[in-house]
MIMARFI-714740 format. One record per atom (N, C-alpha, C): x, y, z; residue in three letters. Coordinates in steps of 0.02 Angstrom, whole numbers, plus 50000, padded with zeros to 5 digits. Atoms other than C-alpha are relative to their C-alpha. Layout:
XYZALA
...
***
This chain:
500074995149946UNK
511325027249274UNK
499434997950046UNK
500494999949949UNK
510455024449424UNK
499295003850009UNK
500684997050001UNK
508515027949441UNK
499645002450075UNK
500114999549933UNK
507795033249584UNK
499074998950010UNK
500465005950022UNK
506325018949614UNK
499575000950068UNK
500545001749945UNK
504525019049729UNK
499984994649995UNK
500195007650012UNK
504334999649768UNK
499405001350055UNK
500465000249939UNK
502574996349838UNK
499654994149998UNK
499875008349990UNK
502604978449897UNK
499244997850008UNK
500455001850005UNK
501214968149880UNK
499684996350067UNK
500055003549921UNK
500334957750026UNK
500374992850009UNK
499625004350000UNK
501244943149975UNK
500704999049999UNK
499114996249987UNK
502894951549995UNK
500155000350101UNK
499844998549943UNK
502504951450191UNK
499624996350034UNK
500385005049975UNK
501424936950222UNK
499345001750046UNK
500784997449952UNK
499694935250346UNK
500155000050063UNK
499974999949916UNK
500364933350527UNK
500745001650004UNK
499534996949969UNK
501954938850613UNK
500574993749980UNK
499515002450027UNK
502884922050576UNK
500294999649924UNK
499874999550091UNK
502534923850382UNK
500225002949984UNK
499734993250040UNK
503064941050388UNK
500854999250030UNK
499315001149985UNK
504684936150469UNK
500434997049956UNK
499525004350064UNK
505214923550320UNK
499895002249943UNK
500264996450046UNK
504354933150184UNK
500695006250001UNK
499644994750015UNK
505354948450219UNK
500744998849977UNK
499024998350028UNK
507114941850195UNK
499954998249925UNK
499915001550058UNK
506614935150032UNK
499895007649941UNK
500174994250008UNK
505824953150004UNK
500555004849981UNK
499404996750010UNK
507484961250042UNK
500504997349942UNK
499615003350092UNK
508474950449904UNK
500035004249941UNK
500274997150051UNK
507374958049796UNK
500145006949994UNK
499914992049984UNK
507534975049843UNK
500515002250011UNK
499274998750006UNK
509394974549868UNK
500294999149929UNK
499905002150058UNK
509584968449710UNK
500135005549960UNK
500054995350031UNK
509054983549640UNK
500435006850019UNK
499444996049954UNK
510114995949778UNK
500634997349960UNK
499035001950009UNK
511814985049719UNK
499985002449936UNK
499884997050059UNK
511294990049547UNK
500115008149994UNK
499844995949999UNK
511405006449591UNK
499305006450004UNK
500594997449987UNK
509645012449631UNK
499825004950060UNK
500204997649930UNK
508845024449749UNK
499324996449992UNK
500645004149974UNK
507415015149831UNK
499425003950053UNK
500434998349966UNK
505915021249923UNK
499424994350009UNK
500535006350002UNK
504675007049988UNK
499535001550046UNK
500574998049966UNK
502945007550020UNK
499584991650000UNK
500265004850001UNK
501764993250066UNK
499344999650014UNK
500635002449976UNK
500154984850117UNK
500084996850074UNK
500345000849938UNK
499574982350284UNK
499164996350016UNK
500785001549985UNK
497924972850258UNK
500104993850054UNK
499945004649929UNK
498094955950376UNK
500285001650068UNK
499684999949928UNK
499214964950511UNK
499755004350027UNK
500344995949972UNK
498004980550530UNK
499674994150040UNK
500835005049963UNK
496524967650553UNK
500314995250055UNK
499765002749932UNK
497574958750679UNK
500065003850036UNK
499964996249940UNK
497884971850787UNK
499365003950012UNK
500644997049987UNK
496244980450768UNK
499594994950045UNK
500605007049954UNK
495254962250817UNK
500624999950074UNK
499655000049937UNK
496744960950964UNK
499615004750048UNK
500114994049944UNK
496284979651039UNK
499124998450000UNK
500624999749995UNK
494474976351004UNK
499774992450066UNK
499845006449976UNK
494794958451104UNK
499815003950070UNK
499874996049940UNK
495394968551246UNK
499875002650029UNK
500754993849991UNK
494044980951253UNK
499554995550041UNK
500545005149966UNK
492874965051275UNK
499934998450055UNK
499865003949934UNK
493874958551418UNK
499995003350049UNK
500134995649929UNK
494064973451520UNK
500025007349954UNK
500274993950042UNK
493014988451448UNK
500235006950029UNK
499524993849960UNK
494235002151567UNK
500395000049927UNK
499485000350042UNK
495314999351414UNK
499715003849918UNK
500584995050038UNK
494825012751278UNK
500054997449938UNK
500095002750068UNK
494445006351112UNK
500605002449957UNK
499335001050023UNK
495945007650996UNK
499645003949919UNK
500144997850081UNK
495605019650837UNK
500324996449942UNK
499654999650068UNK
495825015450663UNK
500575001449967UNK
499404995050028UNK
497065027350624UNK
500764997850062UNK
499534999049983UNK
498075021750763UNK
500394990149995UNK
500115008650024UNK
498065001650717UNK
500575001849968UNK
499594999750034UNK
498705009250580UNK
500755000649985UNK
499494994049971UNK
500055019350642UNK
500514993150031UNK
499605007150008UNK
500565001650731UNK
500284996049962UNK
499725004950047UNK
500724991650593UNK
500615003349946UNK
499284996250042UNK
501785002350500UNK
500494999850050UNK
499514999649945UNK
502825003550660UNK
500254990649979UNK
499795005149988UNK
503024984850673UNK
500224995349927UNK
499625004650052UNK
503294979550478UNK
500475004549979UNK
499314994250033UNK
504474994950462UNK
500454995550031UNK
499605002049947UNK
505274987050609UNK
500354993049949UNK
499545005250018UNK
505704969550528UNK
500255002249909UNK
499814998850061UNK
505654975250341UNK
500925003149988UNK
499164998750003UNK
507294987250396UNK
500354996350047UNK
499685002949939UNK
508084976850524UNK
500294992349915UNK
499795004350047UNK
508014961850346UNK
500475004249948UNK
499624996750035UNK
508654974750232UNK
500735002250027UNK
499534998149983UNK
509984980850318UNK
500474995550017UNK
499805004950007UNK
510544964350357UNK
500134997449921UNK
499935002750083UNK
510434959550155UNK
500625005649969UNK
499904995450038UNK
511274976650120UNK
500844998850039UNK
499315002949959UNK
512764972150254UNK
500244992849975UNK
499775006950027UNK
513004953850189UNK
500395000349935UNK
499554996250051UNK
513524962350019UNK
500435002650002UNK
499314998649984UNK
514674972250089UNK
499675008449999UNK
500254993950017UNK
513574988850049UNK
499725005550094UNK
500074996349935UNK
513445001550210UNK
499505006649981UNK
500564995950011UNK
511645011450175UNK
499555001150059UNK
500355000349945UNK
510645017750334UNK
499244995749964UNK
500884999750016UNK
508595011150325UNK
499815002050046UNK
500394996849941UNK
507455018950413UNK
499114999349974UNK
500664998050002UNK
505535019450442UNK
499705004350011UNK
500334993849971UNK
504485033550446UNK
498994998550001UNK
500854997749990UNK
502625034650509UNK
499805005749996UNK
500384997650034UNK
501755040550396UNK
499295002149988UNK
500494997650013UNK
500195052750379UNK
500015002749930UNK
500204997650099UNK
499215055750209UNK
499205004250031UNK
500954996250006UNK
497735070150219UNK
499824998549944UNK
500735001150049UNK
496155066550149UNK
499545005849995UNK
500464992050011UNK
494855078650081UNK
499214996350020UNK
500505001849979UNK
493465077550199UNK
499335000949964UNK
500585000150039UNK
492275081650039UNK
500104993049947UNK
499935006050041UNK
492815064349958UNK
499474995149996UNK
500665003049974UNK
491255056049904UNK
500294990450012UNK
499975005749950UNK
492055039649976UNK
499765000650064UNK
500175000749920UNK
491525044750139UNK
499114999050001UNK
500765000950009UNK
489735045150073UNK
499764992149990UNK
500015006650007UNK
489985026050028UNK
500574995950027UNK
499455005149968UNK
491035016350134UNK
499894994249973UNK
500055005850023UNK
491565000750055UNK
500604994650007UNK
499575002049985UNK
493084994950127UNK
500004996350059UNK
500135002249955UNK
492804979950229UNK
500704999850074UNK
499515000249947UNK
493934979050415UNK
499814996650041UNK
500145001649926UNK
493864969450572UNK
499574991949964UNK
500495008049977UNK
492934951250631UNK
499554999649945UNK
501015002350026UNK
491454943650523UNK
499564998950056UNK
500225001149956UNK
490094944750629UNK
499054996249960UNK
500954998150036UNK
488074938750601UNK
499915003949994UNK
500174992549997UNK
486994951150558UNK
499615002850031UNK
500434998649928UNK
486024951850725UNK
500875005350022UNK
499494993849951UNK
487704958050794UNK
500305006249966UNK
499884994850047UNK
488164967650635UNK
499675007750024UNK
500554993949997UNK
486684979150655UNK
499985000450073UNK
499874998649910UNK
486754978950844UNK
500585004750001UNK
499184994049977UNK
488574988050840UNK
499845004049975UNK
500144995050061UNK
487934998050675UNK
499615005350047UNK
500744999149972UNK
486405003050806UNK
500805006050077UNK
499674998549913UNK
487825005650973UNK
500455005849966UNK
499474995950017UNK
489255015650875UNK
500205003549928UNK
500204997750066UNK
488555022850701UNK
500434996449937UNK
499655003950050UNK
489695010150600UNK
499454998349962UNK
500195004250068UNK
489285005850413UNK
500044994450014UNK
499875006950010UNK
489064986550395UNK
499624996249952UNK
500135001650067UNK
488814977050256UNK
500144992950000UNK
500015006949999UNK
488654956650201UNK
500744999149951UNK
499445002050047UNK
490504950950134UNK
499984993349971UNK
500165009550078UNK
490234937449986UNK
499884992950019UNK
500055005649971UNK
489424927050080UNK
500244996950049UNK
499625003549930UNK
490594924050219UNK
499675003650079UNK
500365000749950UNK
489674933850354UNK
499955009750001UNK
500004993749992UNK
489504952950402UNK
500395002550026UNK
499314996549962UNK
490894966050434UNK
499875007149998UNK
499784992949987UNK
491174984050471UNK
500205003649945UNK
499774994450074UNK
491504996050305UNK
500265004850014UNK
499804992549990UNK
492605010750314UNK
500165002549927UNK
499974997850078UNK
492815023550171UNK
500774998949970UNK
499344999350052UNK
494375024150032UNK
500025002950000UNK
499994992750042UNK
494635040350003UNK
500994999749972UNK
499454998250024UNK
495975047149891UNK
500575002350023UNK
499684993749957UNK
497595054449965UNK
500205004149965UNK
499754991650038UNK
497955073449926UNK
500835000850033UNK
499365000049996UNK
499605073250004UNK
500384998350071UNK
499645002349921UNK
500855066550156UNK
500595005950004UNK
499444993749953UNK
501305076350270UNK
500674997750010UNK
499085001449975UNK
503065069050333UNK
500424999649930UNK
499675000850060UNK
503515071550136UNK
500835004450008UNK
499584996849999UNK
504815083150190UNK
500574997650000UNK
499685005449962UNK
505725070950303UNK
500344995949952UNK
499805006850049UNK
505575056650165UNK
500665002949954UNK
499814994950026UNK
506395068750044UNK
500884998850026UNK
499335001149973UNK
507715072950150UNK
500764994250027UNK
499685006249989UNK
508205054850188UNK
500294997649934UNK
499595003850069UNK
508415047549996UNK
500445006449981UNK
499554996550018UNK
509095064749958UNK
500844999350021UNK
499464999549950UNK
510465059950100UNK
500204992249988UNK
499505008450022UNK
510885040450027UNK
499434994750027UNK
500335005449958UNK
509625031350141UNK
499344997649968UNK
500625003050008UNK
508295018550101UNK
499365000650044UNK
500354996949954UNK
506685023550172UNK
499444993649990UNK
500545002549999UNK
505045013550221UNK
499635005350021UNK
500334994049989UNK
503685025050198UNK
499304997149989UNK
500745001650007UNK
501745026550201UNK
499744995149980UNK
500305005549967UNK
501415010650263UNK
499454997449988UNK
500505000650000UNK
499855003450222UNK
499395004549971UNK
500434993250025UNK
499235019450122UNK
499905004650024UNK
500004992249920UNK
499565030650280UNK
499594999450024UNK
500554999349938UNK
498735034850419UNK
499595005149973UNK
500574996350015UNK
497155044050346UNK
500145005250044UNK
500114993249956UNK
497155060950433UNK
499545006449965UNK
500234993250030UNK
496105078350411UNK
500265005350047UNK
499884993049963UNK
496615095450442UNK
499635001450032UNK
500524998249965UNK
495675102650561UNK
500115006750019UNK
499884992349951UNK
495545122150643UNK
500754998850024UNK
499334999949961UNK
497275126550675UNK
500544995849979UNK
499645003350034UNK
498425115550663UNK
500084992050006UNK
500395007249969UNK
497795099050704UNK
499954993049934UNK
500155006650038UNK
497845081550619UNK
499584995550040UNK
500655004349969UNK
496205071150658UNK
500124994549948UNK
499805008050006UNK
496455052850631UNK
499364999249968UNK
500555000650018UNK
495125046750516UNK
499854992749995UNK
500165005950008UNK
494265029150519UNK
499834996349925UNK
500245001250054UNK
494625024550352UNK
500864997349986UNK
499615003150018UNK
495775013950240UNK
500295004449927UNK
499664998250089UNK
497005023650070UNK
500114994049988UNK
499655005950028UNK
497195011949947UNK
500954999949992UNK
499364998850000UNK
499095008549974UNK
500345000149938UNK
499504998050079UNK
499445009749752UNK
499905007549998UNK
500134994149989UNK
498615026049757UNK
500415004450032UNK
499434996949952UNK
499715032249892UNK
500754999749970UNK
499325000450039UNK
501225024149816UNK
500055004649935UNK
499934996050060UNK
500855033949667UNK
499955007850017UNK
499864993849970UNK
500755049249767UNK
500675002050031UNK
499155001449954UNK
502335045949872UNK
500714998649927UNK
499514999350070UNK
503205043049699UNK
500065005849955UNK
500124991150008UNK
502625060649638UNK
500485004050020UNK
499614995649968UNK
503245067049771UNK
500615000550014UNK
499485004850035UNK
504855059249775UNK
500445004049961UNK
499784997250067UNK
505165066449606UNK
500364991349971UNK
499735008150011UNK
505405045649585UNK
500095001149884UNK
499875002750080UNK
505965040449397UNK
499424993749979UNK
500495007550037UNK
504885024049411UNK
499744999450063UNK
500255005849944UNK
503635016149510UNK
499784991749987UNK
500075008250003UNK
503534998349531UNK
499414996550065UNK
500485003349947UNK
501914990849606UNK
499834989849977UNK
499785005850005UNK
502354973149640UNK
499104997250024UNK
500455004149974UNK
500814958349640UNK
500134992249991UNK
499765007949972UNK
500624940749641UNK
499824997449899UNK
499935002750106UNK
500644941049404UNK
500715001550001UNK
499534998450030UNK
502204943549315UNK
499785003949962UNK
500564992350033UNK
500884955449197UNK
499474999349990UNK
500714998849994UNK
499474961449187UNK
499634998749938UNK
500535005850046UNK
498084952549086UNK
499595003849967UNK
500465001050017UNK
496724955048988UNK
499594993549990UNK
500225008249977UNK
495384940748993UNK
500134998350037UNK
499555005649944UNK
496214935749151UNK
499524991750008UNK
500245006149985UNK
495904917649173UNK
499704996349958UNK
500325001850058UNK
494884915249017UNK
500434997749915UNK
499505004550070UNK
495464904948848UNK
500445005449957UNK
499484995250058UNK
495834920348753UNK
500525005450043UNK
499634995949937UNK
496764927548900UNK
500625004249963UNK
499474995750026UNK
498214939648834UNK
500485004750036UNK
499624998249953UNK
499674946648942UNK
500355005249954UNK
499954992550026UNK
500054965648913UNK
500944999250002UNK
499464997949974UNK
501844968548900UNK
500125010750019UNK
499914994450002UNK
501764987948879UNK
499225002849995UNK
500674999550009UNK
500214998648899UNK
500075009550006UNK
499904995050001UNK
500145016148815UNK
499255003550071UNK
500464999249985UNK
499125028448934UNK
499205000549968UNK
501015000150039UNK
497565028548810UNK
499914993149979UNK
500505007249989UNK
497465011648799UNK
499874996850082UNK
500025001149932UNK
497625010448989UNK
499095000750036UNK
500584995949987UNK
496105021348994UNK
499424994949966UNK
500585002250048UNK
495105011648873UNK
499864991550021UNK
500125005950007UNK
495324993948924UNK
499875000550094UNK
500474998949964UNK
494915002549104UNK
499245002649977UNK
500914998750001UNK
493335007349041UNK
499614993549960UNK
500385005150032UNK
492974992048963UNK
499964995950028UNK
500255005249960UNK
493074983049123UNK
500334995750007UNK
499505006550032UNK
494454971349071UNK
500454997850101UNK
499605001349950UNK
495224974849265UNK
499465001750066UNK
500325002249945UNK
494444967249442UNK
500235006250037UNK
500104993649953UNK
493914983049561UNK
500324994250064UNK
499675000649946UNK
494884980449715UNK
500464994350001UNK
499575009050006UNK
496224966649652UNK
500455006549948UNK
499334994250036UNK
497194976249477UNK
499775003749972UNK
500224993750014UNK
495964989849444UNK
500455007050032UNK
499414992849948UNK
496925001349569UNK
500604999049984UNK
499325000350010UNK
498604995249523UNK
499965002349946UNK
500064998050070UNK
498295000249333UNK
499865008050005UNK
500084992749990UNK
497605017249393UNK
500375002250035UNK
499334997249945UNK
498915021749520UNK
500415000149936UNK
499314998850044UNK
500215016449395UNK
499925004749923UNK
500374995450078UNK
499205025749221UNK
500335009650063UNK
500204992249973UNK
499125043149357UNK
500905000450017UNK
499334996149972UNK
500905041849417UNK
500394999949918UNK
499704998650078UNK
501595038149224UNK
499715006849974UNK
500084993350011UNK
500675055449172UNK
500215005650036UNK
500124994949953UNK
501115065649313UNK
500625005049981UNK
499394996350020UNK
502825071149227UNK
500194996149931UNK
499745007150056UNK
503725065149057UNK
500634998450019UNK
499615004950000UNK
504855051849060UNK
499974996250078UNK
500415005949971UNK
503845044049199UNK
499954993649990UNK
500245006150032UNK
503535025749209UNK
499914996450065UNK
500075003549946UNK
502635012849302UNK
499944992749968UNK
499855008850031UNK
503044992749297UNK
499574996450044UNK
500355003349958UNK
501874981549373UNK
500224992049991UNK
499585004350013UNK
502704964349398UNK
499984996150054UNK
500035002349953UNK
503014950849520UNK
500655001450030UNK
499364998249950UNK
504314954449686UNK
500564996149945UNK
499455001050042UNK
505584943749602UNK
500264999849935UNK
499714993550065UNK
505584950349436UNK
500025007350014UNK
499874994150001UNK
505804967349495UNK
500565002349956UNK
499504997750032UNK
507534968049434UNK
500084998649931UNK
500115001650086UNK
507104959249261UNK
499535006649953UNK
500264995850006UNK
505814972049244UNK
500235007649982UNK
499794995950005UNK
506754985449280UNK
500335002449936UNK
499604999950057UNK
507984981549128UNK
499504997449954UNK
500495000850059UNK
506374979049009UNK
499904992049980UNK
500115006750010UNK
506484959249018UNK
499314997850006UNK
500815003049974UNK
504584957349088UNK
499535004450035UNK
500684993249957UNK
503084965249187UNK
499785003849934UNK
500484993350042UNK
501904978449116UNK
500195006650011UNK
499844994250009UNK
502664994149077UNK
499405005349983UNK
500594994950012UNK
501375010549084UNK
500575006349985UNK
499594993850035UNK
502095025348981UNK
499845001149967UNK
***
């Protein structure tokens, strides 16, 4: 019987520049049809880190050249890039899903996720964005336009915006209504467009980055998804990574999830968040489950052949 599946594609599922993401995606769709011909409902969510920071450094470019031209928010970078990899992601799928012989609409939706403006991420921004700069000019912008900035590992100084958690997306209704109605959806893009409520009825765009597993594990919640699948660049997830006694998880109850997060075993901002996204969305109901795996084992995965199962 058919499951009804969050996929939330990794950055190597959509490459670093506009030609990568053009040959990347059809191999993407393969994958992801694969799972539709088996008889799946699909919902796909992704990452947006190289094609924000391209269009952010573009509008910031542009600003330079002729300063009439108003600086280009965060939130709306964002809002772009989801526009433009929805754009080829369904334009490959639908093509993969027609070559089969299978007749399924896709569609993209731009996507907002509120944040809770008491999230002590906003007290520590740590999410680097935008150009490396020295740190004469670092602290010069820090000085002109109250930006955080901070030294990145040695490669030079950048701009920090906060993580915060998301509490819930708004266009969930929409999404909803689409897989309810047969159709494959691309949804909250890049971890959504950060937004806060405001007086009334107002969404304020916030200068900050959701982690896009986090989100996926929200958007799978909501959903009422059977499985989520947060695709990276392992087949499973490690302990020791890299080291002699290295050991590859096939299955990982939630209390040992918990414990071999607290023991450090998983890299903060690499598969610390993928392990906690997928631990929070496997509890959130029973008979939950999340697979963490590479794009083209998705469908091996699915049928219990490989990846890291959380349950």
């Amino acid at each position: 019987m058919g499951k009804r599946i969050v996929i939330a594609l990794g950055g190597n599922a959509l490459g670093n520049n506009l030609p990568e993401q053009m040959i990347a995606v059809k191999q993407t769709s393969k994958a992801i049809v694969d799972l539709i011909e088996e008889g799946h409902e699909v919902v796909i969510s992704h990452g947006n880190g190289p094609q924000v920071g391209m269009i952010q450094k573009a509008m910031a470019s542009l600003n330079a050249v002729d300063p009439k031209q108003y600086p280009i928010p965060l939130s709306v970078c964002g809002a772009m890039s989801q526009g433009y990899i929805g754009y080829d992601l369904q334009n490959a799928l639908r093509e993969e899903l027609l070559d089969r012989g299978i007749h399924k609409p896709v569609s993209t939706l731009i996507t907002q996720v509120v944040v809770d403006p008491e999230d002590p991420a906003f007290k520590k921004p740590t999410k680097p964005i935008g150009s490396f700069m020295t740190e004469e000019a670092a602290k010069k912008l820090a000085a002109e336009k109250g930006y955080t900035v901070m030294e990145d590992a040695g490669r030079g100084w950048r701009r920090v915006v906060a993580s915060p958690r998301p509490q819930h997306i708004v266009e969930i209704e929409t999404i909803r209504t689409l897989v309810d109605a047969g159709q494959v959806v691309v949804a909250a893009g890049g971890g959504g467009i950060p937004v806060m409520e405001t007086e009334g009825n107002h969404l304020k765009g916030v200068p900050a980055v959701i982690d896009k597993d986090f989100c996926s594990a929200r958007l799978a919640e909501s959903v009422d998804a059977d499985c989520l699948i947060i695709l990276t660049a392992v087949e499973k997830v490690a302990i020791n990574f890299g080291k002699p006694n290295q050991e590859w998880l096939d299955e990982l109850t939630p209390e040992r999830a918990r414990q071999l997060i607290s023991e450090g075993h998983f890299a903060p901002g690499s598969m610390l968040p993928k392990v906690q996204a997928a631990l929070q969305f496997a509890e959130s109901k029973p008979e939950r489950y999340a697979l963490i795996t590479l794009l083209e084992k998705a469908k091996d995965g699915i049928a219990g052949k490989t990846g890291t199962i959380i349950r």
